[in-house]
C-alpha positions as CSV (number, residue, x, y, z in Angstrom):
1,X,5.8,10.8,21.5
2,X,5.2,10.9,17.2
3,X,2.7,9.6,15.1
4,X,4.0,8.9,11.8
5,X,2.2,7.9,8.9
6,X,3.9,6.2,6.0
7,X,2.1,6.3,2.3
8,X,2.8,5.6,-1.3
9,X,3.6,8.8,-3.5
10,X,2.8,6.4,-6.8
11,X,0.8,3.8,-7.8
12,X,2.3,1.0,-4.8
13,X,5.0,-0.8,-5.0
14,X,7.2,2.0,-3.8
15,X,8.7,0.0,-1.0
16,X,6.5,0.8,2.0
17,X,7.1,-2.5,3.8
18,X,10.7,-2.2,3.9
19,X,10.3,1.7,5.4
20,X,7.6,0.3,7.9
21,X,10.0,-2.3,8.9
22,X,12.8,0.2,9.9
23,X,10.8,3.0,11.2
24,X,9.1,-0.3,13.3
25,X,12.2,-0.1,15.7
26,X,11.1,3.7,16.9
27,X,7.3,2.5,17.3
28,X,5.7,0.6,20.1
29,X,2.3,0.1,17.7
30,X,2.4,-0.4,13.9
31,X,-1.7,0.0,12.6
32,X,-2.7,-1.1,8.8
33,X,-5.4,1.7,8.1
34,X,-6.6,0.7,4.7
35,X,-6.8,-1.6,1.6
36,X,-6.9,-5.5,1.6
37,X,-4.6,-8.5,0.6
38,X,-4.5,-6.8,-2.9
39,X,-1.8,-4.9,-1.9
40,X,1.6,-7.0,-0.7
41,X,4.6,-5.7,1.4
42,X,7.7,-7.5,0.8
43,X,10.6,-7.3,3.6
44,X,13.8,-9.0,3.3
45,X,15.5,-9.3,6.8
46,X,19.1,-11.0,7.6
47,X,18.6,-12.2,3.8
48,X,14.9,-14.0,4.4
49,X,12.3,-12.4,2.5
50,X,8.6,-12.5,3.7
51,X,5.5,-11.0,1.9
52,X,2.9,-9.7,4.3
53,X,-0.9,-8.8,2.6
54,X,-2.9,-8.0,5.8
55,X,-0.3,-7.9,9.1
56,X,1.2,-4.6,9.3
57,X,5.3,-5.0,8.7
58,X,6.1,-4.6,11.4
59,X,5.4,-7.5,13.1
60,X,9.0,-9.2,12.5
61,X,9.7,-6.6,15.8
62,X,8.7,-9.3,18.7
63,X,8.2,-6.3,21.2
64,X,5.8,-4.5,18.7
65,X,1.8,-5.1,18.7
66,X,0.7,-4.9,15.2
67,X,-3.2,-3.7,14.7
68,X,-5.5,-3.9,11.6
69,X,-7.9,-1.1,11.5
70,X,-11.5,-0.6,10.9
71,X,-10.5,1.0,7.3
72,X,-9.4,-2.6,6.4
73,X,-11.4,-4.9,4.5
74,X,-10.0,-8.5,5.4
75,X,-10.1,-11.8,3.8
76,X,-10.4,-14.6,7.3
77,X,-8.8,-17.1,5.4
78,X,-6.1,-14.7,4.1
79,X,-5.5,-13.8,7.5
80,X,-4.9,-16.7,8.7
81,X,-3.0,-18.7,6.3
82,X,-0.8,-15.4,7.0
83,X,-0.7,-15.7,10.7
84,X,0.2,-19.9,10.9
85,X,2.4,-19.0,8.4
86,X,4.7,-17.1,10.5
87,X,3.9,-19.6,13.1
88,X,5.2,-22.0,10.8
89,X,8.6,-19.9,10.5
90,X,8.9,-19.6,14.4
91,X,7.2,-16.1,14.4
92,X,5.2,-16.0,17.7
93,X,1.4,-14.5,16.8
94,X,-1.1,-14.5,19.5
95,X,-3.9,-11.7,20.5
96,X,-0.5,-9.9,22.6
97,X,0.8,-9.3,19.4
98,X,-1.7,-8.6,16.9
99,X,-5.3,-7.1,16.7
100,X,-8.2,-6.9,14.4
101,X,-10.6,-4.1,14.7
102,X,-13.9,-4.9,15.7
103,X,-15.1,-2.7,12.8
104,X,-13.4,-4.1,10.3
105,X,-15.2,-5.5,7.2
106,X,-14.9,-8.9,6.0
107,X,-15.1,-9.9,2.9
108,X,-16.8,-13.2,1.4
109,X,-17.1,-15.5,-0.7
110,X,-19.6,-13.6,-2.9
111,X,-17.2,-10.2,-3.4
112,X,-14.6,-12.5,-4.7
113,X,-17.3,-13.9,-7.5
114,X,-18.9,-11.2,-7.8
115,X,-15.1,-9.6,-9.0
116,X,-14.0,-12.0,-11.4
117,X,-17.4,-12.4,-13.2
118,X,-17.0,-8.3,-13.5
119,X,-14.0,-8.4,-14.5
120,X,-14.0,-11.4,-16.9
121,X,-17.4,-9.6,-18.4
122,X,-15.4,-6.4,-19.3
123,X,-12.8,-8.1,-21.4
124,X,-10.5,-5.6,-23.4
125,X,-11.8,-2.6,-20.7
126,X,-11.0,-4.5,-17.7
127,X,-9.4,-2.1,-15.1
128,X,-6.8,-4.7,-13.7
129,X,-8.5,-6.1,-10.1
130,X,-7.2,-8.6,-8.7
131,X,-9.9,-10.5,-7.6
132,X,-10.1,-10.9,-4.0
133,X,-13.4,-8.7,-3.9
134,X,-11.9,-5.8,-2.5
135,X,-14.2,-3.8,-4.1
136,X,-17.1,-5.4,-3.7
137,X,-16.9,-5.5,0.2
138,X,-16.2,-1.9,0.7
139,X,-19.0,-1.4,-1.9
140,X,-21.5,-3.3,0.6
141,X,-19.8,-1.6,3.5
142,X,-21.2,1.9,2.0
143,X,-24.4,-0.1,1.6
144,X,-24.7,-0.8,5.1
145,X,-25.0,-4.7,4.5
146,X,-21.6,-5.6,4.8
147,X,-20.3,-7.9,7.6
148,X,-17.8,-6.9,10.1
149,X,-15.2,-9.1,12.5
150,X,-17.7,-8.3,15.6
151,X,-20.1,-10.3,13.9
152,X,-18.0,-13.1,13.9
153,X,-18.9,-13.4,17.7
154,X,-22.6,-13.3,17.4
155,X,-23.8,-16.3,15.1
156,X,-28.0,-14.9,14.5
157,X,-26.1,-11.8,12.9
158,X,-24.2,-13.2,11.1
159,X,-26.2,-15.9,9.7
160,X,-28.9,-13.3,8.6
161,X,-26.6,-10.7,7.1
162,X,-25.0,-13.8,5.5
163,X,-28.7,-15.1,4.3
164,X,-29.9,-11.4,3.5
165,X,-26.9,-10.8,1.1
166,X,-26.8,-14.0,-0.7
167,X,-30.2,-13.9,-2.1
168,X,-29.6,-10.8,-3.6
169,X,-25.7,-11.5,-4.7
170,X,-26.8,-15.0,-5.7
171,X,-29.3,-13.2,-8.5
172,X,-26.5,-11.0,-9.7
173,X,-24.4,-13.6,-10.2
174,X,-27.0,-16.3,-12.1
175,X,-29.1,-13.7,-13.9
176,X,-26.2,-11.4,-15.2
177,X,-23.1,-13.3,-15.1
178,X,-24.3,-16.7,-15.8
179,X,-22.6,-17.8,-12.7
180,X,-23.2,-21.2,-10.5
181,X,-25.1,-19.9,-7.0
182,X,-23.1,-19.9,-3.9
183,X,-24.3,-22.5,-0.9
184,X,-25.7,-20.5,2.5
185,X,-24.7,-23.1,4.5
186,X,-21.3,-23.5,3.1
187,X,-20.6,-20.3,3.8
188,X,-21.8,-19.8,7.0
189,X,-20.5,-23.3,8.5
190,X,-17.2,-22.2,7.0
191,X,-17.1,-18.4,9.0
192,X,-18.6,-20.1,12.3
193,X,-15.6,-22.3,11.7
194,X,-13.3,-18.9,10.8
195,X,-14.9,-16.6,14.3
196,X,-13.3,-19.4,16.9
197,X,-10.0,-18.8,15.5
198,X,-10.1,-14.7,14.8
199,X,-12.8,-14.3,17.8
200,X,-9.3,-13.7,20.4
201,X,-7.7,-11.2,17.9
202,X,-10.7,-9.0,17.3
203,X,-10.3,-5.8,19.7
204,X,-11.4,-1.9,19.7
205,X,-8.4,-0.5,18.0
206,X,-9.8,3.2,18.4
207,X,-9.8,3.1,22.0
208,X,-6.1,1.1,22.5
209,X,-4.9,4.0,20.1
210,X,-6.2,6.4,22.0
211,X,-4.8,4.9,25.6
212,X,-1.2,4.3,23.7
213,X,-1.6,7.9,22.8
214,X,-2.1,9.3,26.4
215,X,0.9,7.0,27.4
216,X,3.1,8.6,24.7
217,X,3.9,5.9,22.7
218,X,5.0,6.1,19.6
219,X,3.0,4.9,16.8
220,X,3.3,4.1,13.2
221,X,0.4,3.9,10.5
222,X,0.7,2.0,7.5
223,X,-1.2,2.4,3.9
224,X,-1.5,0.2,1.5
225,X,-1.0,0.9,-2.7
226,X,-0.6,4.7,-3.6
227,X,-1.5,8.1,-3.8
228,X,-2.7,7.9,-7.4
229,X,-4.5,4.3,-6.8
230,X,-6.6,6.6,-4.5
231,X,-10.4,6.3,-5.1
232,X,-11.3,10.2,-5.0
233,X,-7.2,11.4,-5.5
234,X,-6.0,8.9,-8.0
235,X,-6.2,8.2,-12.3
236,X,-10.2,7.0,-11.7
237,X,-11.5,4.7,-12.8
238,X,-7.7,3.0,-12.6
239,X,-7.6,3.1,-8.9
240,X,-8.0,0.8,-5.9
241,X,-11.7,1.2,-3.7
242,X,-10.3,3.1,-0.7
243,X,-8.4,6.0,-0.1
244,X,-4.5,5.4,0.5
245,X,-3.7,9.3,1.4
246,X,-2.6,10.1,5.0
247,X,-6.2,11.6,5.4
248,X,-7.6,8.2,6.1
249,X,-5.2,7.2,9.3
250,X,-7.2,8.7,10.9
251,X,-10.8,7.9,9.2
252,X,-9.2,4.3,9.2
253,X,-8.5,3.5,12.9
254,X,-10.7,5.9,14.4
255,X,-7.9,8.9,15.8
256,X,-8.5,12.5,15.1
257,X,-6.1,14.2,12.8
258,X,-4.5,16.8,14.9
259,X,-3.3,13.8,16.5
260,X,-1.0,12.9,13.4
261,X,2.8,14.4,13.6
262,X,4.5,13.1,10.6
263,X,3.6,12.1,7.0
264,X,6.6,9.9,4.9
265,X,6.1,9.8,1.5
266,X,7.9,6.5,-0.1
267,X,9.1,7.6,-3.4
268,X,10.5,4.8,-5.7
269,X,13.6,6.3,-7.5
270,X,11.9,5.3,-11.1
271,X,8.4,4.3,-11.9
272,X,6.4,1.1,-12.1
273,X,2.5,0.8,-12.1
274,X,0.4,-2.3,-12.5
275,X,-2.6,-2.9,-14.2
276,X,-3.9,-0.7,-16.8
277,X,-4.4,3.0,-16.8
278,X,-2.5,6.1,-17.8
279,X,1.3,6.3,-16.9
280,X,3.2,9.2,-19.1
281,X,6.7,8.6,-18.1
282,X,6.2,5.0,-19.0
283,X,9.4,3.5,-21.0
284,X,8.2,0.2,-23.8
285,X,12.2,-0.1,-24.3
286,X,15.2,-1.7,-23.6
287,X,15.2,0.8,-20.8
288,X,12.1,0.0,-19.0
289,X,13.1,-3.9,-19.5
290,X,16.3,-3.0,-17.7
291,X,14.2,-1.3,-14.6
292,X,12.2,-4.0,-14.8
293,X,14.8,-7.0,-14.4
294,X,17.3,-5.3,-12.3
295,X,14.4,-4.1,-10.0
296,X,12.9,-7.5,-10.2
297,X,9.1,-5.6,-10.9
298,X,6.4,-7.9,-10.2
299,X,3.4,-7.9,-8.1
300,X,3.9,-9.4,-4.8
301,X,0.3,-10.1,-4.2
302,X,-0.4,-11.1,-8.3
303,X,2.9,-12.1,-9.7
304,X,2.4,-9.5,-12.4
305,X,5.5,-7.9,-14.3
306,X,4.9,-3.9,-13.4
307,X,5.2,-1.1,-16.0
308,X,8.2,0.7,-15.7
309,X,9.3,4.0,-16.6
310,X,11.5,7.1,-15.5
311,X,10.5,8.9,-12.3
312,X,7.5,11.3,-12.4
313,X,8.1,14.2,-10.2
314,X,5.0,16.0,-11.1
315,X,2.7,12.2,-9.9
316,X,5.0,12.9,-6.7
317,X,4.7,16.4,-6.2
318,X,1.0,16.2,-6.0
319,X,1.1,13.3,-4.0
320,X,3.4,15.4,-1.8
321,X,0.7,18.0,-1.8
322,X,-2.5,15.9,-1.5
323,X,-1.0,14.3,1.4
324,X,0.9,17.3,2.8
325,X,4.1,15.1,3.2
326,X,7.0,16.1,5.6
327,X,9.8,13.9,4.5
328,X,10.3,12.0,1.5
329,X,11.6,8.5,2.0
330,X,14.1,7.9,-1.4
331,X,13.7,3.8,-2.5
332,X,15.4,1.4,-5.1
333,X,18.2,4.0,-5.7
334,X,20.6,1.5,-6.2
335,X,18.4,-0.4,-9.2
336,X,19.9,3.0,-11.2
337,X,23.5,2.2,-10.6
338,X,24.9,2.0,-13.7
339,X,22.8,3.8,-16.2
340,X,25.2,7.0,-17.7
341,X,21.9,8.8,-18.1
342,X,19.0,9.2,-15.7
343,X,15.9,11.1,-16.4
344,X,13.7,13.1,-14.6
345,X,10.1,13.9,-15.8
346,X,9.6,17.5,-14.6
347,X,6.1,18.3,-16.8
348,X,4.3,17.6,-19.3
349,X,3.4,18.0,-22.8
350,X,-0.1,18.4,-24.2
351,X,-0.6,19.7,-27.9
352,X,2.1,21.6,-27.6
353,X,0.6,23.4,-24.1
354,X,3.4,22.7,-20.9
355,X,1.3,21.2,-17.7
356,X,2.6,21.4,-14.3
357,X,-0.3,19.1,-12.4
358,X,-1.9,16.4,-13.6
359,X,-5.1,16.8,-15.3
360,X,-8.4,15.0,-14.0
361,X,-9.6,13.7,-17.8
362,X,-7.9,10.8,-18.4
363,X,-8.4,12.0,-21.9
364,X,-5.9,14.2,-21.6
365,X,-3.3,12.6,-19.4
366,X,-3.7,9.5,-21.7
367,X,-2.6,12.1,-24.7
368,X,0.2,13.9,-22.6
369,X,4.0,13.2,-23.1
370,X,6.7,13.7,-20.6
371,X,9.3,16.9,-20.5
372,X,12.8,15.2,-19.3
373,X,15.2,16.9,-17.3
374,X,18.5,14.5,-18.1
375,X,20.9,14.3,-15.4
376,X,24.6,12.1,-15.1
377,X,24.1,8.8,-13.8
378,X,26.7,6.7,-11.6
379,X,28.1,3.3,-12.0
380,X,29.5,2.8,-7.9
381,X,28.1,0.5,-6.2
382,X,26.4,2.4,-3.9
383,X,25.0,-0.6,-1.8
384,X,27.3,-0.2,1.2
385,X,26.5,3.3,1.6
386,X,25.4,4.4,5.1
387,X,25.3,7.7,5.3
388,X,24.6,10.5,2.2
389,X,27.8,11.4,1.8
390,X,29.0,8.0,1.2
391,X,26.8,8.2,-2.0
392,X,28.5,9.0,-5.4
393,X,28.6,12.9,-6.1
394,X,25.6,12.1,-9.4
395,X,23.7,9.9,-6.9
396,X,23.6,12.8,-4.8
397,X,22.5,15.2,-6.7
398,X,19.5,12.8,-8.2
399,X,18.2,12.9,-4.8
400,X,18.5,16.4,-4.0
401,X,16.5,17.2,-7.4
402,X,13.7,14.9,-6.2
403,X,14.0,17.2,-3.0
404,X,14.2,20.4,-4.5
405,X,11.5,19.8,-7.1
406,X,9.3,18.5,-4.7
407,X,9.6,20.3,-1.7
408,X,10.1,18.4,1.3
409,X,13.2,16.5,2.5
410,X,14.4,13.3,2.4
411,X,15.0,11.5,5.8
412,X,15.5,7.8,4.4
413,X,17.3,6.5,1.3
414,X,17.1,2.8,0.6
415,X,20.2,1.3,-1.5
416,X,19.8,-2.3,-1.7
417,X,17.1,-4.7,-0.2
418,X,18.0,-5.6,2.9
419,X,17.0,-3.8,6.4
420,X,20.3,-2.2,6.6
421,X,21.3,-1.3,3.6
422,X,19.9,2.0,4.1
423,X,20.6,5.7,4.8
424,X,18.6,7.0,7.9
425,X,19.4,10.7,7.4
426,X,16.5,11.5,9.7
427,X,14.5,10.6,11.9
428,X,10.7,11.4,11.7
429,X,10.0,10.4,14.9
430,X,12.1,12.9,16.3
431,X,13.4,14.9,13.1
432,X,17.1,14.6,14.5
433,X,19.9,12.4,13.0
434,X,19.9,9.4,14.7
């Protein structure tokens, strides 16, 4: 029996889905921990692609139970349109196959205006949200006045926490923003509708944990975004409203953490970030175009072209740290075949002072340039490859300077898209070769 917990070393978009996915066939549970349907996982199986915002990845495994934990804040209608969705596609979803935490937080109408008037109001110092009042619900969750999926099954509650809120969120809106008021009984007609629908998926995810546990069962937690979109770890204020570190598998689905065996880091072989914020290795050249079109960088939950820019070993290396990662899962590596020079940002520079760890004022890290270690790139296509040594002798040696600098070794190394086109060089279920 493992429990592996897979996270982003950057700022998301590192390729999580795709690791979830494969590690899926090891697990007999895969649990979501944290985030929202801001963050999107993108798979591509037997050539189909499918985007997944809420329902852990691996759920394209039929013999897998997929759960949503109580560190989730989740959209009904988001999950839903997800779930007949797959329907739609032939992909069996019932309450055998997926669970919602009866503790998760739902979030309403209101969060979602309540972000985009925020947003909209900040104009040029807008921080990049995406709208779907994540922030908002986890920001009446620490309030104590947010709504969760039990209350989906007890109407009174829901229509007084429902009533209760909107008076005050109703002000906010009108008196600050200028914003039309939201309808009570819209809202509440439309959830009563939502609860007859969700009401069979909501479950105690702690407790089924727990029982899988004492079964031996192998189990896989997923995050959402990144280490440095981290609300306490990350480049604050340019960070998401929960805490993407392996810390909060546990915090998020209710296990303690002596109960966690495994940590994979996902480590995108270059750089991307979306939204706005500090990002020192970022390239505004034909180079970061390149990255950007050959590695098809856009936002799978936004549509937004990402930022681009060689990798940052020191962002990874804390991440590694702050997360205390034990294998280091190596993605995109084929998006660098055919550069003749790859770079490798090892520290940086700061009036003229060398840094080794990132510094907390973004003052600083705004003004900081990147030290480059240069190494040979490789033009073979490096697609078929299925075990290391299959990989060119430079694409080798990238990937053992990630390791080396870092610290920790790599058990996975994606080279091309699709499910298999990947190198399992371990397995952190059972740390051998498989």
């Amino acid at each position: 029996m493992a429990n592996v917990v897979v996270i982003g070393t950057q700022w998301g978009d590192e390729g999580k889905g795709k690791v979830v996915d494969l590690l899926t066939a090891h697990a007999s549970r895969v649990v979501r921990f944290q985030g929202g349907n801001n963050a999107g996982h993108t798979l591509v199986v037997h050539g189909e692609r499918s985007i997944f915002h809420l329902i852990p990845s691996g759920i394209l495994y039929p013999d897998t139970r997929c759960l949503i934990g109580n560190g989730v804040v989740v959209d009904p209608e988001v999950l839903l349109e997800e779930i007949n969705g797959l329907l739609d596609r032939g992909i069996a979803i019932n309450p055998e196959r997926l669970g919602l935490s009866e503790r998760a937080h739902l979030i309403m109408p209101y969060h979602k205006a309540i972000d985009i008037a925020r947003e909209e109001a900040k104009g040029k110092a807008k921080i990049g949200t995406t709208g779907r009042g994540i922030g908002p619900c986890y920001e009446d969750k620490v309030a104590r006045v947010g709504v969760r999926a039990i209350d989906l099954t007890e109407p009174d509650i829901l229509k007084e926490k429902v009533r209760a809120n909107l008076s005050e969120k109703n002000f906010y809106l009108t008196k600050l923003f200028g914003c039309e008021p939201l309808d009570y009984q819209t809202i509440v007609e439309r959830y009563l509708s939502l609860s007859h629908e969700l009401s069979p998926f909501i479950v105690d995810v702690s407790t089924e944990l727990d029982e899988a546990m004492r079964r031996k069962e192998n189990i896989l937690f997923e995050g959402a975004q990144g280490t440095h979109l981290d609300v306490d770890h990350g480049t604050y204020p340019f960070v998401t409203s929960s805490n993407p570190v392996a810390a909060n598998a546990c915090i998020g689905t209710g296990i303690g953490p002596k109960r966690l065996d495994s940590i994979v880091g996902i480590v995108k072989a270059y750089s991307t970030r979306v939204g706005a914020g500090p990002f020192v290795s970022e390239l505004i050249d034909e180079t970061g175009n390149y990255l950007q079109e050959r590695g098809q960088e856009f936002g799978a939950t936004t549509g937004r072209r990402r930022r681009c820019g060689w990798l940052d070993l020191v962002v990874v290396r804390y991440s590694a740290r702050i997360n205390g990662v034990s294998h280091l899962a190596i993605t995109k590596l084929d998006v660098l075949t055919g550069m003749d020079r790859v770079n490798l940002c090892i520290a940086y520079e700061y009036q003229g002072e060398r840094l080794e760890n990132i510094p907390a004022k973004l003052s600083i890290l705004s003004s900081c340039s990147p030290v480059y270690e240069e190494m040979d790139g490789w033009r073979e296509d490096i697609s078929g490859a299925r075990s290391f040594g299959e990989l060119p002798r430079n694409a080798q040696a990238y990937v053992r300077r990630i390791e080396d600098y870092v610290g920790v070794p790599a058990c996975i190394v994606s080279v091309g898209s699709g499910r298999e086109e990947t190198i399992l060089c371990e397995n952190p279920f059972s740390d051998t070769i498989p």
